[in-house]
Structures are given as C-alpha cells and as structure tokens.
N, C-alpha and C positions, 0 to 999 in steps of 0.2 A: 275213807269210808270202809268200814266192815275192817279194822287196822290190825285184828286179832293180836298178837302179841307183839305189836309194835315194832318192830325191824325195821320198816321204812318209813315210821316217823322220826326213826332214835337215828339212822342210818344218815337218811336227806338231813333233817337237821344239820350232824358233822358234818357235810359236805357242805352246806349252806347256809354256813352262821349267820350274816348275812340279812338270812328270811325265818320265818314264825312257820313251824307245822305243826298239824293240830291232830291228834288219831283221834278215832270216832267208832266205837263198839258198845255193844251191849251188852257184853261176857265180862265182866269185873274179872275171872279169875284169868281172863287172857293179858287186858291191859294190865292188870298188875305188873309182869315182867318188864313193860316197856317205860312204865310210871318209875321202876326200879332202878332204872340206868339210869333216866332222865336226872334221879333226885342223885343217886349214890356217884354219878358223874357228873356233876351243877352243869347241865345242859340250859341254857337261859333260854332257848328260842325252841321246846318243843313242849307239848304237853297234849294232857288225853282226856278225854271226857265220855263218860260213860253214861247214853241213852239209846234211844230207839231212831234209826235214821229217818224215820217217818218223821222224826220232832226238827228235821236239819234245818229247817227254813226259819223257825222261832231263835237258833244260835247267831244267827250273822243277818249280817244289813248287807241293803244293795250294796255291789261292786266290790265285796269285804275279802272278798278267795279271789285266788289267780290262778290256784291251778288244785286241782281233785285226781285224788289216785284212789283205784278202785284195784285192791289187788285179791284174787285166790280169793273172789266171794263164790257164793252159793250161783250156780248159775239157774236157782228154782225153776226147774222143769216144766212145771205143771202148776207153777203160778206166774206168770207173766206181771203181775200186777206189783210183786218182790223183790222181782231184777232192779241190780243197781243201777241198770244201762237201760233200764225200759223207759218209754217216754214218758211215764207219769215221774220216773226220779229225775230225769233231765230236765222236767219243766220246774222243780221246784230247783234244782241248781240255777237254773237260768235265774232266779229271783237275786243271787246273792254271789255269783261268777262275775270276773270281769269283764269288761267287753273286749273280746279274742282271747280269754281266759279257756286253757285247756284243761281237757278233761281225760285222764287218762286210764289205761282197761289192760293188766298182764293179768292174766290166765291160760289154765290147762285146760280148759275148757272151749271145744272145736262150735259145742251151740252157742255157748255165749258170747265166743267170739263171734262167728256167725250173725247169731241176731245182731249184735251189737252194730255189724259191721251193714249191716242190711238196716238199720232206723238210721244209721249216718248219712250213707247213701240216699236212701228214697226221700229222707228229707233235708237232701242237699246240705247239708251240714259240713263244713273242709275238713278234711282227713288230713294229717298230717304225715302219719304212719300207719301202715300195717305189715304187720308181719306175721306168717303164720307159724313158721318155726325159729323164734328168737336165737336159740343158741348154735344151730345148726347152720343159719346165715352168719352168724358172729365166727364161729369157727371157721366156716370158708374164707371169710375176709383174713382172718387170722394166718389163713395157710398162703394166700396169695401174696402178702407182705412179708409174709417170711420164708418166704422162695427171693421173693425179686424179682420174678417172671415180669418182662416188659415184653409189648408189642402186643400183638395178636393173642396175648395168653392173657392181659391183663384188660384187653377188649371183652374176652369172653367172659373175664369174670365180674366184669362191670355189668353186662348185659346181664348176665345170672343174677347178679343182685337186685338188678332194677327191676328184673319179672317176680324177684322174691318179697318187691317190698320194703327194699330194705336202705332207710331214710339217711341222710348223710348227716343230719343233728339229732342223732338221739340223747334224751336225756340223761344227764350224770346219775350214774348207779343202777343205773337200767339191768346193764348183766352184770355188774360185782353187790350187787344188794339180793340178796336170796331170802325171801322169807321160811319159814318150817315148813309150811305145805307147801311152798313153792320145790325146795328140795327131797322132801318127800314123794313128790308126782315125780321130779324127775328120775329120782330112783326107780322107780313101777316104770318109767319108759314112755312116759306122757312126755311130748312139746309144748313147749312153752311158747304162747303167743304172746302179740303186745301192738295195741290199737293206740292211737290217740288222734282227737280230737277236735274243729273248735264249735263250742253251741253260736254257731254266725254261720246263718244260710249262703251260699257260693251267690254275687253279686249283688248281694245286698245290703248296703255300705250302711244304711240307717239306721240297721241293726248292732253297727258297733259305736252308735252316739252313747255317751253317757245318756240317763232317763229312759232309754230305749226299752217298748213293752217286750215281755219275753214273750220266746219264739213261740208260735202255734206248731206244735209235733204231732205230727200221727203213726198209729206204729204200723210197720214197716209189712207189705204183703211180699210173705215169705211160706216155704212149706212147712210150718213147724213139725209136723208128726214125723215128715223124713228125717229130721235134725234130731229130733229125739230119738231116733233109731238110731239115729249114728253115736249120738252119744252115749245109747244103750250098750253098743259095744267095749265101749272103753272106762270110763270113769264111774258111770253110771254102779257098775258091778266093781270095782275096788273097794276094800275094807280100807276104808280113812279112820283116823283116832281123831276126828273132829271133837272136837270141845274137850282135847285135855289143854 
C-alpha cells in the first residue's frame, strides 16, 4: 500500500518466488521504477497497479491477500480519515485479508506508529511485533552474537530485547530491504519503527472461520494533539523530496 517506488514489492518478490506481490500507488511517475525491474528483470510474481487506495476493496475478493505492507506512508496528521492504519482502511482490508492474515506498518514516524499501535491495542487486535527502534534492536543483537557473551550477559541482553519488543520471527527482508525514504530518514537520524499485526480480535476464534463478518473497529482513544507535538519536533519540520 502507498509502494512509492517499489523496493519492496521488486525486493519481497526475489525473496519469495514462491508468492505474488502486488504495489499499490497513485504516483505513476514513482511506480514506474518498480514496473522497470519487474519487466527489464522477467520477475513473474510481482506487478503494480496504479490507483487511489480508497478503490482497494473493488481489486481483490474475500480472503485474496495474506499479508499488507504499509511502508514510509504519509502518516496525515490532520486527517485521521487518510491513515493507512486508521480504522476506516483496516475495515476495508478486513473485506479481502485472510483469516490471521497480517498486516504490516515500517515507518519513521513515532505518531503513526503510535496511533497505529494504540487502534491495535484498544481493539484487541494480536500484535505480533513492535518495535520502536528497528535498527538499534538489530544491532544489539548483532553485537551480542558476535561477542559470544554467555551467562548472565546473554540473560541481560535477552531481557533488553524482550522490553524492546523485539519479536524472534521477523519477517525476511525487514532490515536488509531499505526503501528511498526509508534511507533517507535514516540519514536525517529518524528510527525506524515496525509494527505488525493480525485484524483477528484476541479470543475470538470465530473470527478466523472462512465467511467470517469483518471486524467492528473503533478508533482508538489516545491524546492525539500530544503526538502531534511530538511529531512536530522531528519529522514534521524536515525538508523530504516527497514525490520525486
């Protein structure tokens, strides 16, 4: 969703022959680059379609997706109703995800992870991950296997993980797939988050029958004005070359 110039449709593809992924943008002059490789490198299982995410629910039939990635979108501030993660886009995924089909959220963005992470929550929705700082967990684990450190040092750093969030099956290409903006924020000194998902409420098995009605979501009571302030700090105020 929002796949701007396709890195990790063209990326997952390679990695998952296998499976079919689809980008999904409104900026022709973005997906072109991703339509590029696909064709100039005969990729069979990836391809891109260029419309308005509002139209998502008219492309696919029930149970047709297994898994949605949402990377380095707009995390719209000041329109709640825009968000990729707000509950009015969840409820139209829910029509055409499959049942325990994941939904997944990397961004630099501390509100939209935030919100995000706050509509999962309040409507009991399973998490499967969060993490607030992706690369800064990754490189800890990175440094503790490559010491060796055993006993009481590898206690500690398991405990640090586990307060950090930081899930024991992350998905392939999580941190070697880097989109433009994703490298670009991290040059400016932005963290990189990464949430996922499942739209199946915690104890509620009925909900993962095949024909099962999508979830009732409400969005999530949170402070928004403080979150915009915090994001006012940081991102808010960087000069992006959004839509070259």
């Amino acid at each position: 969703m929002g796949c701007g110039k396709g890195e990790y449709t063209v990326q997952l593809a390679k990695l998952s022959p296998q499976k079919n992924f689809i980008g999904i943008d409104i900026k022709g002059a973005r997906l072109w680059k991703g339509a590029k490789s696909v064709t100039e490198e005969k990729i069979p299982n990836a391809a891109f379609i260029r419309t308005r995410i509002e139209f998502i629910e008219s492309l696919f039939g029930e149970g047709e997706i297994s898994e949605i990635w949402i990377t380095f979108a707009d995390p719209q501030i000041k329109r709640a109703r825009k968000r990729l993660t707000g509950t009015l886009f969840l409820k139209r995924y829910s029509h055409f995800l499959k049942p325990n089909g994941i939904v997944h959220l990397k961004t630099d963005s501390l509100f939209l992870y935030k919100y995000t992470l706050f509509t999962a929550e309040q409507n009991r929705l399973q998490i499967i991950n969060s993490i607030q700082d992706l690369y800064g967990a990754a490189a800890s684990n990175a440094a503790v296997a490559a010491n060796g450190a055993a006993g009481a040092a590898n206690g500690a750093a398991a405990a640090s993980n586990a307060a950090a969030g930081v899930g024991e099956n992350l998905p392939e290409g999580l941190t070697t797939i880097r989109t433009f903006y994703e490298q670009y924020y991290i040059k400016n000194g932005f963290t990189i988050k990464y949430l996922s998902f499942r739209l199946l409420a915690e104890g509620n098995a009925a909900s993962a029958c095949e024909g099962a009605a999508p979830l009732s979501l409400a969005e999530p009571e949170w402070d928004e004005e403080y979150w915009r302030a915090e994001e006012a700090k940081g991102r808010e105020n960087l000069v992006t070359n959004k839509g070259v």
